[in-house]
LOPATOR-372709 format. One record per residue: residue number from 1; x, y, z of N, C-alpha, C, O, CB in turn. Coordinates in nm, 4 decimals. Glycine has a CB too. Example, Ala and Ser with C-alpha at 12.3 -4.5 7.8 and 13.67 -1.06 7.14 Angstrom:
2
(1,(1.3190,-0.5690,0.7800),(1.2300,-0.4500,0.7800),(1.3200,-0.3300,0.7800),(1.4236,-0.3319,0.8465),(1.1308,-0.4473,0.9046))
(2,(1.2850,-0.2250,0.7080),(1.3670,-0.1060,0.7140),(1.2900,0.0030,0.7870),(1.3409,0.1138,0.8039),(1.4084,-0.0598,0.5725))
END
This chain:
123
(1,(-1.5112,0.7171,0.9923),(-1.5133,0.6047,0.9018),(-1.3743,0.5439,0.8862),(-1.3555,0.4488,0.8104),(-1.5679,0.6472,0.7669))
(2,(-1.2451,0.6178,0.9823),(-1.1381,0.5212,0.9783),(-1.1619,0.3797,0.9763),(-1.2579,0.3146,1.0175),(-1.0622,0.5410,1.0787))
(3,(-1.0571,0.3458,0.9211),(-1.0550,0.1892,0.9761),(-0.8979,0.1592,0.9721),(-0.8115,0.2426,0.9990),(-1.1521,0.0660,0.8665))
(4,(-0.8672,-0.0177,0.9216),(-0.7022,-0.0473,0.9232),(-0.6465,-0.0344,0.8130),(-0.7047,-0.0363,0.7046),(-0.6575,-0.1776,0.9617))
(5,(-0.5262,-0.0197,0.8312),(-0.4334,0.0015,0.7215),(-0.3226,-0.0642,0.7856),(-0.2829,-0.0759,0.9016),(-0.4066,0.1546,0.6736))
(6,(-0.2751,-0.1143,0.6392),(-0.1824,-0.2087,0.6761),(-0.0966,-0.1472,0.5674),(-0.1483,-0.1408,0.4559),(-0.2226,-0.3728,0.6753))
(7,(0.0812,-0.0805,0.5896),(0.1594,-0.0048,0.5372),(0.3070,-0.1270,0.5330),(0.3839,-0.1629,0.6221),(0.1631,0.1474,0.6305))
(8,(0.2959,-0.1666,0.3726),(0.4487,-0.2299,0.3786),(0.5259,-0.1652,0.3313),(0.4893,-0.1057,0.2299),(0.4786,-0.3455,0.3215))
(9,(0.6443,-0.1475,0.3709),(0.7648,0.0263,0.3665),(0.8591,-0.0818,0.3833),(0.8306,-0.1989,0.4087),(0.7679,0.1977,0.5262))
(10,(1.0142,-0.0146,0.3612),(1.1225,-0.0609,0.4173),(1.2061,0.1189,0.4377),(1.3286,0.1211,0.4492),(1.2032,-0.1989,0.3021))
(11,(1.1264,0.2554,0.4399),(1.2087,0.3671,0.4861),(1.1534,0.3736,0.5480),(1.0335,0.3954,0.5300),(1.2469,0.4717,0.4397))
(12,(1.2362,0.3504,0.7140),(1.1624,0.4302,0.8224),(1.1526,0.5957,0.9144),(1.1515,0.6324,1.0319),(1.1876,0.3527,0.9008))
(13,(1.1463,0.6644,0.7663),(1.0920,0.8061,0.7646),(0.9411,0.8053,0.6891),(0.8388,0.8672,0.7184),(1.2051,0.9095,0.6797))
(14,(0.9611,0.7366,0.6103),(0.8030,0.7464,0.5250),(0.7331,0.6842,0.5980),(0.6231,0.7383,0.6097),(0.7777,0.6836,0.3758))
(15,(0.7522,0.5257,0.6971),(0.6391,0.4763,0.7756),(0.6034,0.5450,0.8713),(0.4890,0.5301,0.9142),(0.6531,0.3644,0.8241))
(16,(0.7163,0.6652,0.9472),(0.6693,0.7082,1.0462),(0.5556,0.8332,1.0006),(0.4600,0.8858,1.0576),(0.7875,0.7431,1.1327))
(17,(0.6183,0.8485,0.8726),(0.5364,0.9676,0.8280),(0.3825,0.9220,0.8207),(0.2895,0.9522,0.8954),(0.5900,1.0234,0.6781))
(18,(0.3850,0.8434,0.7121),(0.2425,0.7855,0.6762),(0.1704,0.7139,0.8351),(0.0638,0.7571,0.8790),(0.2690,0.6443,0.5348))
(19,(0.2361,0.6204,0.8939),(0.1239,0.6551,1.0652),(0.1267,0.7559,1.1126),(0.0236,0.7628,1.1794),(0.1498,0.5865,1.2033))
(20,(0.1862,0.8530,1.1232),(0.1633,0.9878,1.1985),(0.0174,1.0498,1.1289),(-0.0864,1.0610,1.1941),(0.3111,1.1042,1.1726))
(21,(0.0329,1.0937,0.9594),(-0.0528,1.1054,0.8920),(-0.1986,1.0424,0.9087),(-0.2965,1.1150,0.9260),(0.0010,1.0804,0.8032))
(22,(-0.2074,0.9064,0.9028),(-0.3294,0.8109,0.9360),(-0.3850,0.7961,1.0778),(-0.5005,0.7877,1.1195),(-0.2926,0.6747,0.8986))
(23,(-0.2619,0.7956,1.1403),(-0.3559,0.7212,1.3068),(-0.4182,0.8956,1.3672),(-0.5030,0.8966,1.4564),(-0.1803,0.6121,1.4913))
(24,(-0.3677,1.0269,1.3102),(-0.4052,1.1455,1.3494),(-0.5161,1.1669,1.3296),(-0.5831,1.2365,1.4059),(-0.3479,1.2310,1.3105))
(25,(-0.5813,1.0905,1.1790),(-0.7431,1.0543,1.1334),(-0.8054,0.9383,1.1888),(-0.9169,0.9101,1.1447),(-0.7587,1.0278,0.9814))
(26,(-0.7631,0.8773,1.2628),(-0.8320,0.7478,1.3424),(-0.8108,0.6208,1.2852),(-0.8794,0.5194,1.2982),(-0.9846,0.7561,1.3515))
(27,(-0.7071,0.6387,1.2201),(-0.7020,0.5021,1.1449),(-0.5616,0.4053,1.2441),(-0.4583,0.4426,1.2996),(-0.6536,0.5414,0.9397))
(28,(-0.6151,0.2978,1.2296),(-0.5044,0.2038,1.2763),(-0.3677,0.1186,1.2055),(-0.3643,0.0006,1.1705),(-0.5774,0.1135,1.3212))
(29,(-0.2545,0.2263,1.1981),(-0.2048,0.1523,1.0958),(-0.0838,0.0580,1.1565),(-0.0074,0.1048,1.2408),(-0.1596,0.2509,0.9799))
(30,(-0.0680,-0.1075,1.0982),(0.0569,-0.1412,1.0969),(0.1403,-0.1869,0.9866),(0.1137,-0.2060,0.8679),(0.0615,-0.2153,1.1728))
(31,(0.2540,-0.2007,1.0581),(0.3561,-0.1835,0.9294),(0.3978,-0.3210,0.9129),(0.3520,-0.4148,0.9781),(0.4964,-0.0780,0.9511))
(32,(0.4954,-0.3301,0.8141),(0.5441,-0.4441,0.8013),(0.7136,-0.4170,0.6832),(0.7080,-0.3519,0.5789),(0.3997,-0.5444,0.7376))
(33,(0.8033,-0.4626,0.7190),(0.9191,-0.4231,0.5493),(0.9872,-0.4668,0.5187),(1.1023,-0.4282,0.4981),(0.9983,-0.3303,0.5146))
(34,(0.9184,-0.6104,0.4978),(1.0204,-0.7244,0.3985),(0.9156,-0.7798,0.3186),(0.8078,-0.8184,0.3637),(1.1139,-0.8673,0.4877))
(35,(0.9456,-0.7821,0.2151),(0.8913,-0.8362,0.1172),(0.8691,-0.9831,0.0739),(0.7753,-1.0248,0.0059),(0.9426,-0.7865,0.0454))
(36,(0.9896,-1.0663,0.1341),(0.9648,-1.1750,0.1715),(0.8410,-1.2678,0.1904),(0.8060,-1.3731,0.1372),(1.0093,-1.1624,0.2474))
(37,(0.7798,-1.1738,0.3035),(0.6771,-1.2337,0.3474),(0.5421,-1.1177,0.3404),(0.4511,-1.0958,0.4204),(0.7191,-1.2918,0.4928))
(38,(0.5669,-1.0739,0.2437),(0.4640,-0.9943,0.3222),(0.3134,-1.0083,0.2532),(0.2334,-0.9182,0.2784),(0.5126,-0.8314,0.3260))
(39,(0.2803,-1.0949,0.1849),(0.1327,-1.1459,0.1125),(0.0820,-1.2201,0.2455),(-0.0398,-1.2108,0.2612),(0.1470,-1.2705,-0.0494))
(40,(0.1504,-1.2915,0.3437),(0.1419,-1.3918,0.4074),(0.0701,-1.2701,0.5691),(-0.0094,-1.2855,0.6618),(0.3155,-1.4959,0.4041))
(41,(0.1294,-1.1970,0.5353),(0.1343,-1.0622,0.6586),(0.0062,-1.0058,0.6317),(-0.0821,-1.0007,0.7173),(0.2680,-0.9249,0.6409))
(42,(-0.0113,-0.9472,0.4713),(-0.1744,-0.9134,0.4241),(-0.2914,-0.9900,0.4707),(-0.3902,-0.9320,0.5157),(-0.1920,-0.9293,0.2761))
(43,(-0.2824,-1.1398,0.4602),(-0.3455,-1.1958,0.4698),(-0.4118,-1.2167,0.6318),(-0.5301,-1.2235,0.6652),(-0.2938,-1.2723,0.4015))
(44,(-0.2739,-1.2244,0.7250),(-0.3083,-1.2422,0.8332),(-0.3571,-1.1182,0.9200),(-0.4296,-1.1369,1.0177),(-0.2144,-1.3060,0.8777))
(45,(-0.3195,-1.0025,0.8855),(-0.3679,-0.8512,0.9038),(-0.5020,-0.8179,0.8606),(-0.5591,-0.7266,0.9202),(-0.2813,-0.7567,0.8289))
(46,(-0.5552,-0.8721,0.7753),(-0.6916,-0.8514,0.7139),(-0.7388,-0.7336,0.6878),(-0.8576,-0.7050,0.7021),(-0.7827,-0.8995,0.7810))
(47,(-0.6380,-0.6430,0.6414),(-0.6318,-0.4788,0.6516),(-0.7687,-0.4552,0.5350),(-0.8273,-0.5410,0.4690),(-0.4413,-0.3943,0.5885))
(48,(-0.7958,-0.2738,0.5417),(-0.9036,-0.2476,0.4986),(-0.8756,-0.1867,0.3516),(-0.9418,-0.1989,0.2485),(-0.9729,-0.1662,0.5960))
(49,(-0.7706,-0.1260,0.3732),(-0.6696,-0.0896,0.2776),(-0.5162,-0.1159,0.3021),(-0.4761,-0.1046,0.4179),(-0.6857,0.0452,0.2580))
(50,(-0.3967,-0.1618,0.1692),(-0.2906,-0.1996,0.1682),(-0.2033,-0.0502,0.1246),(-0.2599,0.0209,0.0416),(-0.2881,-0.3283,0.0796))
(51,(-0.1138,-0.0192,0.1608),(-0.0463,0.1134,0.1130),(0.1124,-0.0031,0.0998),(0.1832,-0.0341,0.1956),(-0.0512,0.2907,0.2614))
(52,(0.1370,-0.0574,-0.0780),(0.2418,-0.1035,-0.0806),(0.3531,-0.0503,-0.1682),(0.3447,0.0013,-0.2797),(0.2169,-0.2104,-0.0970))
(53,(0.4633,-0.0751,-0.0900),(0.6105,-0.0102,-0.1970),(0.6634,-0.1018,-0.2924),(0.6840,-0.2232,-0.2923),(0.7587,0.0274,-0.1077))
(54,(0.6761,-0.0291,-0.3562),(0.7243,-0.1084,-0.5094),(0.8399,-0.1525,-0.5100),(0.8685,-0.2403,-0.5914),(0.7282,-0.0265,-0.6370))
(55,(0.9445,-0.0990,-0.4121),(1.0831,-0.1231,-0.3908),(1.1298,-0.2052,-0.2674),(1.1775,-0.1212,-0.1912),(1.1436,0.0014,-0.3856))
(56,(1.1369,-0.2944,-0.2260),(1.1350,-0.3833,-0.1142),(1.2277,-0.5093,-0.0796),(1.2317,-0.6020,-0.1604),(1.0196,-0.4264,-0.1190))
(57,(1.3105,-0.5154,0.0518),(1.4139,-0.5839,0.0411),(1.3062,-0.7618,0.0379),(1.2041,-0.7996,0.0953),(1.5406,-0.5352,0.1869))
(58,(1.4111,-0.8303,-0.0706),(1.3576,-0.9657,-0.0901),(1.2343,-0.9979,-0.1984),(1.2193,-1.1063,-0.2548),(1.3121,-1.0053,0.0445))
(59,(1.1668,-0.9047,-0.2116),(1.0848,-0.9388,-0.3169),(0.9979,-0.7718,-0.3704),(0.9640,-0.6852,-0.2897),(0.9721,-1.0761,-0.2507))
(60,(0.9820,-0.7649,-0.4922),(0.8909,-0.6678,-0.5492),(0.7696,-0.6675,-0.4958),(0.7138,-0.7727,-0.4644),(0.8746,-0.6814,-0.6789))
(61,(0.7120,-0.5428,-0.4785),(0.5725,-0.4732,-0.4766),(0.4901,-0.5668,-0.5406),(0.4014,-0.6404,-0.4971),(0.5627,-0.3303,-0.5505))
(62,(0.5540,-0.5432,-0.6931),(0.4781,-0.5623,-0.8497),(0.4528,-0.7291,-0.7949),(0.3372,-0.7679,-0.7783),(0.6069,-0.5303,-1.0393))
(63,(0.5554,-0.8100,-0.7721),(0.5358,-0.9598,-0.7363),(0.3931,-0.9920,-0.6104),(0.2938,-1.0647,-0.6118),(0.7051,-1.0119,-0.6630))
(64,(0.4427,-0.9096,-0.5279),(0.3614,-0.9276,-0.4215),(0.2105,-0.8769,-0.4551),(0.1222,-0.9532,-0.4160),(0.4247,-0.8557,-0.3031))
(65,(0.1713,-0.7657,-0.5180),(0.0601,-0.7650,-0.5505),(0.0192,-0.8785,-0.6425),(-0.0844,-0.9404,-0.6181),(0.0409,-0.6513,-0.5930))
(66,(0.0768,-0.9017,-0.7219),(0.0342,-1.0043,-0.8417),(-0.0441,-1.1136,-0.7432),(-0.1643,-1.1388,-0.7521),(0.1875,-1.0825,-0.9434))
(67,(0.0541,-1.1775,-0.6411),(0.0153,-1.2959,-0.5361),(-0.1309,-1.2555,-0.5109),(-0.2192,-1.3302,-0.5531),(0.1143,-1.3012,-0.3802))
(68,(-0.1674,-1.1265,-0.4355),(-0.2761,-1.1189,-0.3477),(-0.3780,-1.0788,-0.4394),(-0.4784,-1.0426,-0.3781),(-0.2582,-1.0261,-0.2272))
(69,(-0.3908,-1.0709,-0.5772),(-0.4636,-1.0355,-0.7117),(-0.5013,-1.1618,-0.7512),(-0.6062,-1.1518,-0.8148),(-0.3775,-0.9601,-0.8282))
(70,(-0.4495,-1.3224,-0.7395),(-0.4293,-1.3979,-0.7959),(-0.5554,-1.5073,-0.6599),(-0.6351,-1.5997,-0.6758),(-0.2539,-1.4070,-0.8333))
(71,(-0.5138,-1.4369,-0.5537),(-0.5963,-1.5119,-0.4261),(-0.7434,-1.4392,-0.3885),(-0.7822,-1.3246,-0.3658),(-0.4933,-1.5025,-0.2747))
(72,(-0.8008,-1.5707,-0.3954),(-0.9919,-1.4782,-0.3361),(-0.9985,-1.3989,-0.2213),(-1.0722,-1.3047,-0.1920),(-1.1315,-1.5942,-0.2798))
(73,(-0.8961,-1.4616,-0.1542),(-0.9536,-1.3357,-0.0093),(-0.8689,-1.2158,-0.0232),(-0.8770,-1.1328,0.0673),(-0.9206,-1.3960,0.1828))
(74,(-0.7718,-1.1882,-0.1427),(-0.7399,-1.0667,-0.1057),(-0.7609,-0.9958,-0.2845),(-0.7202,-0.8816,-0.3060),(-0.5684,-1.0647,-0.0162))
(75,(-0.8134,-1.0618,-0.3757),(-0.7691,-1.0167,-0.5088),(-0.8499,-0.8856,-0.5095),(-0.8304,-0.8099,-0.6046),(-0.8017,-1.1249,-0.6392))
(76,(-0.9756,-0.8350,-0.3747),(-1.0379,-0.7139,-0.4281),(-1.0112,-0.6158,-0.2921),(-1.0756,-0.5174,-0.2558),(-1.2142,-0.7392,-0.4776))
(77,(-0.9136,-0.6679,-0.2415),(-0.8301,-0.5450,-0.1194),(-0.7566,-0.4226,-0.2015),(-0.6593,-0.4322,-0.2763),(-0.6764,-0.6336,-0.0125))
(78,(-0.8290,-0.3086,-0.1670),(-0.7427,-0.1937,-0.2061),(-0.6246,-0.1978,-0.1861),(-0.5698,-0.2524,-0.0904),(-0.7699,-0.0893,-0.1581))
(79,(-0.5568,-0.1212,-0.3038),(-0.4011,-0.1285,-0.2827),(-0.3341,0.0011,-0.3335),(-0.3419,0.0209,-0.4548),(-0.3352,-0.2570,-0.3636))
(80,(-0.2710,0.0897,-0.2595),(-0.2087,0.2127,-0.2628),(-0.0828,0.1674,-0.3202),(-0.0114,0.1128,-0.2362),(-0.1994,0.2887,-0.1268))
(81,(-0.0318,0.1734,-0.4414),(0.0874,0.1595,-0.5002),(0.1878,0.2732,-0.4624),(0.1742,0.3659,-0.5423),(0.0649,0.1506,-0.6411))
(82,(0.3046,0.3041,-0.3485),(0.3699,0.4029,-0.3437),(0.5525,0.3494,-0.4163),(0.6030,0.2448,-0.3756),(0.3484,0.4552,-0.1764))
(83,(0.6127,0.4219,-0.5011),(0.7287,0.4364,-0.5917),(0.7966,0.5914,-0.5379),(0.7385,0.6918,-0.4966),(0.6715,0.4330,-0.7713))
(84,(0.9724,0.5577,-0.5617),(1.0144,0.6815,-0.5938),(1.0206,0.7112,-0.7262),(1.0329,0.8216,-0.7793),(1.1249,0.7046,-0.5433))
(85,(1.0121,0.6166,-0.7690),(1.0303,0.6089,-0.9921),(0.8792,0.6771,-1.0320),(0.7822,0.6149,-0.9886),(1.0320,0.3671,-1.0978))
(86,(0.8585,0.7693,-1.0915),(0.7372,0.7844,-1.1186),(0.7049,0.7859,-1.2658),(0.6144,0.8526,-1.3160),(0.6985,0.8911,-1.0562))
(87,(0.7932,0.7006,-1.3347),(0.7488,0.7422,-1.5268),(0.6118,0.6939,-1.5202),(0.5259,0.6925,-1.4321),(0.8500,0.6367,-1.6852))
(88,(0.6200,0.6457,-1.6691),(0.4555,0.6226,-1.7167),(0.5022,0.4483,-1.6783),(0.4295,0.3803,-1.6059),(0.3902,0.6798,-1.9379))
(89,(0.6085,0.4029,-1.7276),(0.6338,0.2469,-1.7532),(0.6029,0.1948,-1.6135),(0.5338,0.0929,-1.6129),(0.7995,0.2025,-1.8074))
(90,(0.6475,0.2537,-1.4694),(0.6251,0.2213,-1.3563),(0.4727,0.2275,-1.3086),(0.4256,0.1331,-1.2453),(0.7077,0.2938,-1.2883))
(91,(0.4011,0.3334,-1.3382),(0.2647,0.3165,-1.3240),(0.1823,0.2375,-1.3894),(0.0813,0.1959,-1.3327),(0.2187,0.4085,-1.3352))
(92,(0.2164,0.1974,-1.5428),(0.1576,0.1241,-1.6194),(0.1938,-0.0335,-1.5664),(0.1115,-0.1197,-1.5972),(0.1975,0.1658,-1.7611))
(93,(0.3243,-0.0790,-1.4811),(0.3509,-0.1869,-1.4056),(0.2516,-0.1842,-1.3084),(0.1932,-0.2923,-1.3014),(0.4819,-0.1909,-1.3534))
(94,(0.2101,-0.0969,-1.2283),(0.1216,-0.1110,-1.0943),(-0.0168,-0.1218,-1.1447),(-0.1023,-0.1854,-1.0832),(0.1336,0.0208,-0.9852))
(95,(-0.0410,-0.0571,-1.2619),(-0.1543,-0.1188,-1.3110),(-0.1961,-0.2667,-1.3534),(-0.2842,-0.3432,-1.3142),(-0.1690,-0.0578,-1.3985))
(96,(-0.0885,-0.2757,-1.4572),(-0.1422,-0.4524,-1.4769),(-0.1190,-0.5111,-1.4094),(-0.1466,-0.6270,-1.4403),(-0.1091,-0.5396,-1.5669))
(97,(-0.0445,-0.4932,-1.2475),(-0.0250,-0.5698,-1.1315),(-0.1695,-0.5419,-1.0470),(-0.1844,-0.6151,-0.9492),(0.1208,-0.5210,-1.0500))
(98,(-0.2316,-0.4857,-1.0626),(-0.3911,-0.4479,-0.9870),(-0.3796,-0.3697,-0.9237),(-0.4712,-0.3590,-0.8421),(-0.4673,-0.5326,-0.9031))
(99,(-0.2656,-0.2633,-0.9146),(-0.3258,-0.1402,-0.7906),(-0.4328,-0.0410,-0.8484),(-0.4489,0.0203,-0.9539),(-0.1890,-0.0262,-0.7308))
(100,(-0.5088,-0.0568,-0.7093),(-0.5806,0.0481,-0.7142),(-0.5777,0.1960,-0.7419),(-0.6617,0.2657,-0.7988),(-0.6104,0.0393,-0.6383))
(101,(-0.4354,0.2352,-0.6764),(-0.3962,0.3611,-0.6607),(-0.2871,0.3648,-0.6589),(-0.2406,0.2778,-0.5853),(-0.4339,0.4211,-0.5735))
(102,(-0.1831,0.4528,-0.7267),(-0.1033,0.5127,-0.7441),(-0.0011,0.5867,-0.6938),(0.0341,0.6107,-0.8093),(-0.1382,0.5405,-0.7799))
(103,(0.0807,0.6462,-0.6277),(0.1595,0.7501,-0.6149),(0.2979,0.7685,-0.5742),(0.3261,0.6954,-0.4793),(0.1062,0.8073,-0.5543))
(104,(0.3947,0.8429,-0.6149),(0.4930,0.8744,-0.6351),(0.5357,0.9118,-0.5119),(0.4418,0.8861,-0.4366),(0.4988,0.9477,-0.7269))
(105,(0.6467,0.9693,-0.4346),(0.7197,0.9391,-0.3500),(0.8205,1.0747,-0.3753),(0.9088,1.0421,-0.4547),(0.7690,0.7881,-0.3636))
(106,(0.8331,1.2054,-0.3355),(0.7781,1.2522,-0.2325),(0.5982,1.2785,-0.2478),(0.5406,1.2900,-0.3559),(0.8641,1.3774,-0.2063))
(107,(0.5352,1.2837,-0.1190),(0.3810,1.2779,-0.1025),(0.3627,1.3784,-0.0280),(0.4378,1.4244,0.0580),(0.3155,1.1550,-0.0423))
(108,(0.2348,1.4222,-0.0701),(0.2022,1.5563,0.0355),(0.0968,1.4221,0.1642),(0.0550,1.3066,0.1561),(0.0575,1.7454,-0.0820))
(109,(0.0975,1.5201,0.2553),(-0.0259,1.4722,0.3363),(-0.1544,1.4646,0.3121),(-0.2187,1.3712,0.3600),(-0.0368,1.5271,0.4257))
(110,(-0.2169,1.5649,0.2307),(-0.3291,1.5673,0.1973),(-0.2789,1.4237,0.0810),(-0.2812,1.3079,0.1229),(-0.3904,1.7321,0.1481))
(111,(-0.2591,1.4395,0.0131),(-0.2499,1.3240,-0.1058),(-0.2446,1.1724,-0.0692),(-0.2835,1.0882,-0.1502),(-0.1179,1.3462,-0.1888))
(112,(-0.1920,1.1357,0.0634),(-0.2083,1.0221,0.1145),(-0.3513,1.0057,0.2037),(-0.3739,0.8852,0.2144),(-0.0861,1.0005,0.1883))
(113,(-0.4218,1.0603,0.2495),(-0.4820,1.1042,0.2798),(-0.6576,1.0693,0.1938),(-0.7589,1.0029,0.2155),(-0.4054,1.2092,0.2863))
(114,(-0.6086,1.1546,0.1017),(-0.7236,1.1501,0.0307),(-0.7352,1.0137,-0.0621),(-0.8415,0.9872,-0.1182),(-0.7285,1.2786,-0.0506))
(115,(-0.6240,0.9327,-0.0738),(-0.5533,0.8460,-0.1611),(-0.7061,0.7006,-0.0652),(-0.8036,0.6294,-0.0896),(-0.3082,0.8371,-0.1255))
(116,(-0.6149,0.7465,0.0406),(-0.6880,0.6199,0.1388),(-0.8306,0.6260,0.1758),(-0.9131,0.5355,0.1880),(-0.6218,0.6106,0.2825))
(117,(-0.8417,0.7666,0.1922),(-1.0034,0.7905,0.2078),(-1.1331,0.7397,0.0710),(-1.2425,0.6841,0.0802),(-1.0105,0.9724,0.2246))
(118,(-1.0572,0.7892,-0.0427),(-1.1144,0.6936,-0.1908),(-1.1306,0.5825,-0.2070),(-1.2273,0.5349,-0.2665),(-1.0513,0.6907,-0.2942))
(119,(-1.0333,0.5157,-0.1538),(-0.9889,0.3753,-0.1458),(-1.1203,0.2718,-0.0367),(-1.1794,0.1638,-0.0383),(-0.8081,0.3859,-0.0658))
(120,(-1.1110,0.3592,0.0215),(-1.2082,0.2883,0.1247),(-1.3910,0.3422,0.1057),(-1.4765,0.3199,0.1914),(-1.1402,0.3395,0.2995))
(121,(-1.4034,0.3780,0.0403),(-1.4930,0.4686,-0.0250),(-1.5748,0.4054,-0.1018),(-1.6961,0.3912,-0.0857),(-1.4352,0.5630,-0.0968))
(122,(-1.4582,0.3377,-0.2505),(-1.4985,0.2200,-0.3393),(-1.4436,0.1154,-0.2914),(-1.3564,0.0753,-0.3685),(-1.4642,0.2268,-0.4778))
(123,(-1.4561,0.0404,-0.1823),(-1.3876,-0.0854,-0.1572),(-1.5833,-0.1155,-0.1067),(-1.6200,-0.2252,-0.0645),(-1.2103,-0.0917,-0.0148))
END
């Protein structure tokens, strides 16, 4: 039941991590890590699930979700919120920004994993 994933990162230890992790389950993931553009990248990727960082050169996570929350073709795309900040104030940001899901930064494998498999589950 893989499908795509579309991973916006700007550490390239965690992207290699998280495709190593995903494409080992059949999933197809690409990346993308500027923030700049990257609603414009969602859109044209048409991913099945989004795995986005909250920390990003040129523009916020929190901004960029807001965009694709705000647009019909993407406001009900799953969205994996990943942070190294993990208080309550940062999660309670990814919430009223619409993520779906959550998680903090370091990640086990199983936890990304199961993160995306849910995700695609209720999508």
């Amino acid at each position: 039941m893989a499908g795509h994933v579309l991973l916006i990162e700007d550490e390239p230890n965690i992207i290699e991590a998280i495709r190593f992790i995903l494409s080992r389950e059949g999933w197809r993931v690409d990346t993308h890590s500027n923030g700049v553009d990257a609603a414009d990248v969602v859109r044209a990727k048409s991913p099945d699930v989004l795995i986005l960082d909250v920390m990003l050169p040129g523009r916020s996570g929190y901004d960029i979700l807001r965009d694709l929350r705000g647009a019909p073709d993407t406001e009900e795309l799953p969205v994996l919120m990943l942070t190294a900040r993990g208080q309550n104030k940062d999660r309670e940001m990814a919430e009223r920004a619409g993520a779906s899901r959550f998680m903090t930064k370091p990640f086990s494998n199983a936890e990304v994993l199961d993160a995306v498999r849910s995700l695609t589950v209720t999508s």
